[in-house]
N, CA, C and O atoms as a DFTB+ gen file, in Angstrom:
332 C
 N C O
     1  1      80.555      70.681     136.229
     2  2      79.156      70.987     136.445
     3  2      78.511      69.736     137.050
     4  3      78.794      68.569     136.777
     5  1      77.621      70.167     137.893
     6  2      77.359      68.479     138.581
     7  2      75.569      68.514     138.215
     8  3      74.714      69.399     138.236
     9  1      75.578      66.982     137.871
    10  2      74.711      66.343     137.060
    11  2      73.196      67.045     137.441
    12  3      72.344      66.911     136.562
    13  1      72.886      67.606     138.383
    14  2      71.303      68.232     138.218
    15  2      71.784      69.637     137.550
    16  3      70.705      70.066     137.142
    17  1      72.600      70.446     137.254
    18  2      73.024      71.246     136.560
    19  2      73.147      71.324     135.528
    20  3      72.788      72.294     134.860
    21  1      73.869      69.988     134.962
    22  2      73.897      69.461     133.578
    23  2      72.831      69.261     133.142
    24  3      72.780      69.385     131.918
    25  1      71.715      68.935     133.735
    26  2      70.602      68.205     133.287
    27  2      69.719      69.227     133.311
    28  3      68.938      69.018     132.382
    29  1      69.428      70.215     133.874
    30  2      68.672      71.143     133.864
    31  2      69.295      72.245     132.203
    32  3      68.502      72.567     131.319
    33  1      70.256      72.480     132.185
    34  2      70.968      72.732     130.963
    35  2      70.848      72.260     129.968
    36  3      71.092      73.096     129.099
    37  1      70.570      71.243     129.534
    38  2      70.414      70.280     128.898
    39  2      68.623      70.372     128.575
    40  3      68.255      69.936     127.485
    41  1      67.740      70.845     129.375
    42  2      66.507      70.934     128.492
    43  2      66.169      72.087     128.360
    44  3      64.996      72.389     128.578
    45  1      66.875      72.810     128.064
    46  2      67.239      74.025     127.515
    47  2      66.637      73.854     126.032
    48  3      67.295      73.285     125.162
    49  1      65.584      74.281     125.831
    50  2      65.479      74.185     123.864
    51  2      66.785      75.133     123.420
    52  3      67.198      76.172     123.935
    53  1      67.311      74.326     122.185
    54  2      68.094      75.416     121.708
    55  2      68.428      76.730     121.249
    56  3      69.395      77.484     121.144
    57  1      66.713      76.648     120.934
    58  2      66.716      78.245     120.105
    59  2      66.736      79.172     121.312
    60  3      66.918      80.354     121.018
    61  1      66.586      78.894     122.622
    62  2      66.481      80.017     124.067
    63  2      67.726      79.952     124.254
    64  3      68.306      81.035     124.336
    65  1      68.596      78.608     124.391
    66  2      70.063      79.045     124.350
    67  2      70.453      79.918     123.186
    68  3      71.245      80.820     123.457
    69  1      70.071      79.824     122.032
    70  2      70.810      80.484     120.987
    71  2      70.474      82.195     120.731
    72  3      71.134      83.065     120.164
    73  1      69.113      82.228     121.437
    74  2      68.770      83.792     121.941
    75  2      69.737      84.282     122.687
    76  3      70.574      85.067     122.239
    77  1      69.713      83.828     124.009
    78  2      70.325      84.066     124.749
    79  2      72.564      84.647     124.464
    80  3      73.340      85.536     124.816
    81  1      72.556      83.496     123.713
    82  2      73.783      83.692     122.988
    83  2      73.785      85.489     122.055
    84  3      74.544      86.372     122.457
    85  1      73.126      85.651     121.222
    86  2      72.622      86.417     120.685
    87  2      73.084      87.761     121.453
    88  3      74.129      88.406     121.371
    89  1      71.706      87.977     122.373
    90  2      71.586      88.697     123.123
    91  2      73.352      89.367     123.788
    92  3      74.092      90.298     123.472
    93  1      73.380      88.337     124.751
    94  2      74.931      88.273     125.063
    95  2      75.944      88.952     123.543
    96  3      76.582      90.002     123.468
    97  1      75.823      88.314     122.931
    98  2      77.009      89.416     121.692
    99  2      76.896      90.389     121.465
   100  3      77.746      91.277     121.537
   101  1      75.833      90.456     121.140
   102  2      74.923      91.919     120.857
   103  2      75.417      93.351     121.672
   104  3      75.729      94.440     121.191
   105  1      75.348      92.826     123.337
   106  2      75.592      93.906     124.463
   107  2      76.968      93.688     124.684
   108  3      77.440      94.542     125.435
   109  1      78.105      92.502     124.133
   110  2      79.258      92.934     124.126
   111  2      79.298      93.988     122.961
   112  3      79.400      95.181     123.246
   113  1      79.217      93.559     121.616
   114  2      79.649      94.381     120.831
   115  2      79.201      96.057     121.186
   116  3      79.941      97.010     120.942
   117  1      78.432      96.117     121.538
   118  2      77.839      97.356     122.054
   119  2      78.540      98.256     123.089
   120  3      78.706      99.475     123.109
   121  1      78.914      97.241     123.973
   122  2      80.017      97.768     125.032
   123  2      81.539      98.187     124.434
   124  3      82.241      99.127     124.806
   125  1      81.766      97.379     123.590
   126  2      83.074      97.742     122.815
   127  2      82.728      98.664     122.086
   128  3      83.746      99.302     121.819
   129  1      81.686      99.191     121.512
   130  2      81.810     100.394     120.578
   131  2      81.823     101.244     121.655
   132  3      82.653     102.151     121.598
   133  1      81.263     101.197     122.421
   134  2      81.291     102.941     123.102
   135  2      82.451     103.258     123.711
   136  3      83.030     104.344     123.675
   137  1      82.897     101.888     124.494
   138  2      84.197     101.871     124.647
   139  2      85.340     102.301     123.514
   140  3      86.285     103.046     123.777
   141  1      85.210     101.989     122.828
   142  2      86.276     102.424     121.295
   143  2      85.844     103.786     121.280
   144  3      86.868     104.470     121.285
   145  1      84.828     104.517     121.264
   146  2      84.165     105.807     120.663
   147  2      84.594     106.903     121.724
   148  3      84.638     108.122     121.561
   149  1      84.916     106.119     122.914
   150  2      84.842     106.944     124.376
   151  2      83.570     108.003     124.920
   152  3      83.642     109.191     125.236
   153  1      82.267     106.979     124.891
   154  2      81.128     107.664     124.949
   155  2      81.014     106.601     126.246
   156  3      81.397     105.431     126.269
   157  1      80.361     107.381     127.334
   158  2      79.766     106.670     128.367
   159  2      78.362     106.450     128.324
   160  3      77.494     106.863     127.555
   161  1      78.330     105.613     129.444
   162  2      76.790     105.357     129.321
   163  2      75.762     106.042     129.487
   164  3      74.731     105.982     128.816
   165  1      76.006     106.782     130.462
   166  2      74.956     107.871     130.070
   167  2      75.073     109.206     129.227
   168  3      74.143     110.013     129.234
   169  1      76.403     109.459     128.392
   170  2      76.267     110.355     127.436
   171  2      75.479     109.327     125.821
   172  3      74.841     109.811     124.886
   173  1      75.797     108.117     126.013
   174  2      74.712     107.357     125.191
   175  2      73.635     107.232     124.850
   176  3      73.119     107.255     123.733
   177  1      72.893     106.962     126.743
   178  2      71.414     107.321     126.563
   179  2      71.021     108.584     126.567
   180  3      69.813     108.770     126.712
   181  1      71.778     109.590     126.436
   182  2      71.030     110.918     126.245
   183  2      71.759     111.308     124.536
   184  3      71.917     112.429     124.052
   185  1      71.998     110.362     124.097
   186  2      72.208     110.481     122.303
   187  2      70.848     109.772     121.964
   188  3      70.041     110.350     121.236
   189  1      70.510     108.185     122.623
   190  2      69.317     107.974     122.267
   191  2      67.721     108.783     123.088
   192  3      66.652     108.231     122.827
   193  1      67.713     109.311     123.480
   194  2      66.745     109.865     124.295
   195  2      66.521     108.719     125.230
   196  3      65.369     108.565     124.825
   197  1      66.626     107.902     126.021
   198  2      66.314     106.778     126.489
   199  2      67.175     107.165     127.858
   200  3      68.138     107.927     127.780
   201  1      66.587     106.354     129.604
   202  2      67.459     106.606     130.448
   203  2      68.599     105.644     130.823
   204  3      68.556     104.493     130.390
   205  1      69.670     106.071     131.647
   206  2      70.488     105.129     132.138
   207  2      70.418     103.789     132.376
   208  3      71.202     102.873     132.126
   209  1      69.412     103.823     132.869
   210  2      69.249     102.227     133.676
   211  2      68.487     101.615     132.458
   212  3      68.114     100.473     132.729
   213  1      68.193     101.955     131.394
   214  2      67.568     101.120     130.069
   215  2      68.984     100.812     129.554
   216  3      69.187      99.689     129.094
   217  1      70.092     101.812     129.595
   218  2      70.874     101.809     128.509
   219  2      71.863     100.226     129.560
   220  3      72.325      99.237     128.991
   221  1      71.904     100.407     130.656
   222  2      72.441      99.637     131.553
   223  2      71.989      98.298     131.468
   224  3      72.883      97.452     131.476
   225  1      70.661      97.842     131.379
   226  2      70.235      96.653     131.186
   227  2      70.255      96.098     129.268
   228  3      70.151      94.960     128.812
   229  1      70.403      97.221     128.649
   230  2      71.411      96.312     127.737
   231  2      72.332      95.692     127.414
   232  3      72.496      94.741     126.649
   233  1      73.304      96.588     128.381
   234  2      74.553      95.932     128.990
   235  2      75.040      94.865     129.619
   236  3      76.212      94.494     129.683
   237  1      73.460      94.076     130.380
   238  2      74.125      93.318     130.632
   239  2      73.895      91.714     130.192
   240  3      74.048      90.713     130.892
   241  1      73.387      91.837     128.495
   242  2      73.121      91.167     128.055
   243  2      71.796      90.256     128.225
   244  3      72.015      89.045     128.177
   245  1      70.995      90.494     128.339
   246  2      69.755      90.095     129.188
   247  2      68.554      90.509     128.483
   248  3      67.596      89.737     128.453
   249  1      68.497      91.709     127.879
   250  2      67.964      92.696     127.015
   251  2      67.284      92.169     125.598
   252  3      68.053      92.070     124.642
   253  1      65.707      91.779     125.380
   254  2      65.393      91.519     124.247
   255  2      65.716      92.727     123.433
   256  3      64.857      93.579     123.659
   257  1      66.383      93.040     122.794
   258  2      66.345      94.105     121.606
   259  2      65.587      93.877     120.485
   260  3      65.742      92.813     119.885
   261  1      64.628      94.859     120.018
   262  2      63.994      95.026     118.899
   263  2      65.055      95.325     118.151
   264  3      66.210      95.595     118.482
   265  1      64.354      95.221     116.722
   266  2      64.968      95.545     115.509
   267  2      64.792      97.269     115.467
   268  3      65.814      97.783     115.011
   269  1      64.089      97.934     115.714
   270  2      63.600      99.192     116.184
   271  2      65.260      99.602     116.983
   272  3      66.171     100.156     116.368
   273  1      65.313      99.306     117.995
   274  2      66.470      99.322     118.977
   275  2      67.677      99.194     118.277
   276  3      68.342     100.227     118.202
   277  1      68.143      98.151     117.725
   278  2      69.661      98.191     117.062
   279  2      69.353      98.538     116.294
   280  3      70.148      97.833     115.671
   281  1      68.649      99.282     115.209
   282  2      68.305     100.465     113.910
   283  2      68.888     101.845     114.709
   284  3      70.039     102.267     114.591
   285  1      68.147     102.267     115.297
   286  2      68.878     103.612     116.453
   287  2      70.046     103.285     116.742
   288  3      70.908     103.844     116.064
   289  1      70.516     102.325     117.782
   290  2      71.687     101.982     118.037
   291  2      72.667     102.449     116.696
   292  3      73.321     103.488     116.793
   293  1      72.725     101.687     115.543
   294  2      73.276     101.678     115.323
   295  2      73.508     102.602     113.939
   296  3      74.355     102.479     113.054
   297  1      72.452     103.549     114.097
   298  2      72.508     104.572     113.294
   299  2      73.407     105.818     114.221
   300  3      74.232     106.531     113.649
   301  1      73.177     105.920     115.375
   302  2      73.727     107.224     116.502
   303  2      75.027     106.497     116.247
   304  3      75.598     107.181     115.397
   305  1      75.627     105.676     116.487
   306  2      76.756     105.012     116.504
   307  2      77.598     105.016     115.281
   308  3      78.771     105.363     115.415
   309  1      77.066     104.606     113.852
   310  2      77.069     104.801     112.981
   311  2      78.219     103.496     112.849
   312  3      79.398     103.754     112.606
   313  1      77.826     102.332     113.002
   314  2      78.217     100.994     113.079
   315  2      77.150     100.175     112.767
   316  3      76.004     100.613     112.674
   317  1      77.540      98.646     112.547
   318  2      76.958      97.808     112.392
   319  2      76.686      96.685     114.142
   320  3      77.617      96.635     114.945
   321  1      75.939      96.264     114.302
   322  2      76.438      95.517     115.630
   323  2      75.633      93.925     115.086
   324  3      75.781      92.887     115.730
   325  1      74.717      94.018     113.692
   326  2      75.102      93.186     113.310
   327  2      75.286      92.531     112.048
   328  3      74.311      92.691     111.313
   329  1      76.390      91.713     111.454
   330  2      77.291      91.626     110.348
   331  2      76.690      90.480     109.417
   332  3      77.260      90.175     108.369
């Protein structure tokens, strides 16, 4: 990584990296359940009433999720996504 990269990284408060981290697990684990379940993405968002391209930008980790949000999630799913 070259040093204005590093350094811009670096004033990163932690807790936005550690969101960010978050976030990111969150929409893997999410991707692996449906994947395991063999539910696609849009037979997903039409389990949550919600459209494609919502269910898509969870995916790609980026996605503030409410507590509201992984409650549904993970009641239709009937998993935990988090432990």
């Amino acid at each position: 990584m070259n040093a204005l990269l590093r350094e811009a990284f670096d004033a990163i408060p932690a807790d936005v990296k550690r969101e960010f981290e978050i976030s990111y697990l969150l929409a893997a684990r999410l991707d692996a359940a449906l994947k395991e379940k063999g539910i696609t993405q849009k037979q997903f968002a039409q389990m949550l009433g919600k459209r494609d391209s919502e269910v898509s930008r969870w995916l790609t980790g980026r996605h503030n999720f409410t507590l509201r949000t992984i409650a549904l999630i993970e009641t239709r799913l009937s998993m935990n996504l988090i432990n």
